[in-house]
N, C-alpha and C positions, 0 to 999 in steps of 0.2 A: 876703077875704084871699087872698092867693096858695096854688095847690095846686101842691107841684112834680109833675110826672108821670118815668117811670120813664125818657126821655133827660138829667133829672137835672142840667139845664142849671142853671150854678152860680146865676144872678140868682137863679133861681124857689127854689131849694132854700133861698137864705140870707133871701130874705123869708117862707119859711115858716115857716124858724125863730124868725127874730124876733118871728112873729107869735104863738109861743105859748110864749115864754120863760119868763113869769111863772109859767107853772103847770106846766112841763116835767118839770122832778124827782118832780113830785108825780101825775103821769099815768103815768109811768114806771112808780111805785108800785105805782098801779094796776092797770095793765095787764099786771104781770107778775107780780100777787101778791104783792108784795116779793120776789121772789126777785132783785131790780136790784141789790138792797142786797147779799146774798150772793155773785152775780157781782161786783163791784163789789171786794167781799174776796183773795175770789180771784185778781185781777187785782193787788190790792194784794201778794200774797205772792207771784205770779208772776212782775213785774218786781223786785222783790226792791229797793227804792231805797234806797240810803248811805249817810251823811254824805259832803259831800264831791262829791257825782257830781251831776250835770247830767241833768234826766231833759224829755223834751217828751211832754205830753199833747196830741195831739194829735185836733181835734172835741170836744175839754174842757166847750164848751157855759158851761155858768154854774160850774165849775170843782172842782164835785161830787167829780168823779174824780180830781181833781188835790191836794185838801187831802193823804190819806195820804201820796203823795211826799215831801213840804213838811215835815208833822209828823216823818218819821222821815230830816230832816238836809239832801236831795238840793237843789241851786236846781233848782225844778221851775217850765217855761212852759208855761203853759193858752195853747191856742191853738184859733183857732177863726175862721171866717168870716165867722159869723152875729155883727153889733158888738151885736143885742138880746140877745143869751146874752152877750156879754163883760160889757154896760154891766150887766146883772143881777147877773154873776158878782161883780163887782171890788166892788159894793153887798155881796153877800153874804160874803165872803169876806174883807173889812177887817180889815185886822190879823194876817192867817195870814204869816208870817214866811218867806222864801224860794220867796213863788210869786207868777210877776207872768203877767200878760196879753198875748197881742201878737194882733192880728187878722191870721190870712192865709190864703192859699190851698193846700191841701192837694197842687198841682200845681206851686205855685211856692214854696216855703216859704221864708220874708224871713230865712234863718239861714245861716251858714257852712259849707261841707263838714268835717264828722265832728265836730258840737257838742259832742252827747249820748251818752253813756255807756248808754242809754234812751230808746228809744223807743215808744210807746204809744197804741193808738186803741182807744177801746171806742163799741160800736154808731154808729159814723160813716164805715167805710169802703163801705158799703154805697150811702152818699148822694154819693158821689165818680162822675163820669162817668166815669172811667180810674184802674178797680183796677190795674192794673198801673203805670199811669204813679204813683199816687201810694204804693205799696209802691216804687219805684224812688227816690222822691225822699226818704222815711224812709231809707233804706239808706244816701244822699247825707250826711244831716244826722248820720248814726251813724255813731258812731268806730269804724276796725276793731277788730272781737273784740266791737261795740257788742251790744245785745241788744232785738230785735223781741218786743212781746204783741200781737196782736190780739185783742180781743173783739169778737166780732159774732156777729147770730140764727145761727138753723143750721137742721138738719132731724134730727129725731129719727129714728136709725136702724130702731124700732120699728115694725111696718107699724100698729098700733090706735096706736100712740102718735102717729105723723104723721098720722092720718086725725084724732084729737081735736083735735090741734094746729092744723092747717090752716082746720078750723070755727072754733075761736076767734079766728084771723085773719081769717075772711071775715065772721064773723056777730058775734063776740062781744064786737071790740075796736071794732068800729061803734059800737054801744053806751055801750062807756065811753068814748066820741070824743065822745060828746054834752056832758058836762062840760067839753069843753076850748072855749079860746075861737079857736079853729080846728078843729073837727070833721075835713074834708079831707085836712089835712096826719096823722091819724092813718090816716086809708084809704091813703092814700100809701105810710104806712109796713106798714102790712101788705100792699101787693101788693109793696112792696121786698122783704120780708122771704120773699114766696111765691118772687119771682124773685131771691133768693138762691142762689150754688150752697154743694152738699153740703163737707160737710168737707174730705175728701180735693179736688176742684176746688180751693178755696181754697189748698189747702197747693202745690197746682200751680204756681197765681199766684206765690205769694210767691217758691216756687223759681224761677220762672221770670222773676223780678223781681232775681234776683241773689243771693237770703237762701239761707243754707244753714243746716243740723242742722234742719230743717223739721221740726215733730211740731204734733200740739194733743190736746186732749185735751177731752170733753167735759162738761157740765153741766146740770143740771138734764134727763138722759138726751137728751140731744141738742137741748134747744131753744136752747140759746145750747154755743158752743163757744171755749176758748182756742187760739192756735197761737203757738208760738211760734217765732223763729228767731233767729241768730247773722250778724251782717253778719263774710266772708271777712279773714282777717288780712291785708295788700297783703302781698304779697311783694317782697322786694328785690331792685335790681336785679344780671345777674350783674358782679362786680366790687366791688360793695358786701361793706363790712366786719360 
């Protein structure tokens, strides 16, 4: 099966996915001790979704992250590259009431300028070859005053806590890669996850992507981290009432 390597080129990256769709949720699991599920929460109370409001998950995958939108009123679209994580998702997720599927590119995104009310990407901005180009094009699809969650790894501010950390990346998620039925694309994800930058870098990007009231905050002491931001209200022009 396809390995993508760390230039992340979109072909390799969205056959790697497909190639381990079926058991993706459940390596996750795994691999993080359930703590996926608890981030996952978090994320859910962070974007805060409405009756009413328009929310894009964005690298949705099989659509996991995207049910609580859905349940608590929002139209919420799972979106995603990989069509083996949709074609799973849309199997799995039959019958959830205001969330549909669309496949696209994280650089091109197939939506209107200032859709969503929300916008949202958990552990998939990391698999994007141009962090900045694709923080730019959420900004695009989000209404002014719209509101950005990032979830993605991070680096534990702790010096023993990041040396533990780092081993489990190299040696220990090797490991539990062996139940998957693409081993590689987990090594992938842990040299992503090494060549991750720190908190603060990331909050850089997003400012530097357009987003503003830039914060995050962290998790599980720094191994996954939320950031969130505010896409700028447009301002009117002078002369306008």
């Amino acid at each position: 099966m396809t390995r993508a390597s760390l230039d992340k080129q979109p072909a390799d990256v969205a056959a790697m996915f497909d190639g381990t769709a079926e058991r993706y949720d459940l390596l996750n699991t795994l691999m993080t001790g359930g703590q996926d599920r608890h981030w996952r929460r978090e994320v859910v109370r962070a974007v805060d979704a409405r009756p009413g409001e328009r929310v894009l998950d964005l690298a949705a995958g099989t659509g996991t992250s995207s049910v609580p939108f859905a349940e608590a009123g929002a139209d919420t679209v799972a979106c995603d590259f990989s069509l083996g994580m949709l074609r799973v998702g849309v199997r799995r997720q039959e019958g959830v009431a205001r969330l549909s599927f669309v496949a696209g590119d994280a650089l091109r995104l197939p939506f209107a300028d200032g859709s969503f009310d929300a916008v949202t990407i958990s552990f998939g901005l990391r698999n994007v070859a141009d962090t900045v180009g694709a923080l730019r094009e959420l900004r695009r699809v989000a209404k002014p005053g719209g509101r950005l969650l990032v979830c993605e790894v991070s680096h534990p501010p702790n010096t023993l806590l990041a040396l533990g950390h780092k081993a489990h990346l190299r040696y220990g998620l090797p490991l539990l890669a062996r139940v998957s039925s693409n081993p590689d694309s987990y090594r992938y994800l842990a040299e992503s996850t090494l060549a991750w930058p720190t908190q603060g870098a990331l909050a850089r990007l997003i400012q530097d992507a357009g987003w503003r009231s830039v914060r995050w905050r962290d998790l599980t002491f720094g191994v996954a981290a939320l950031h969130h931001a505010t896409n700028p209200e447009r301002r009117s022009r002078a002369g306008d009432g």
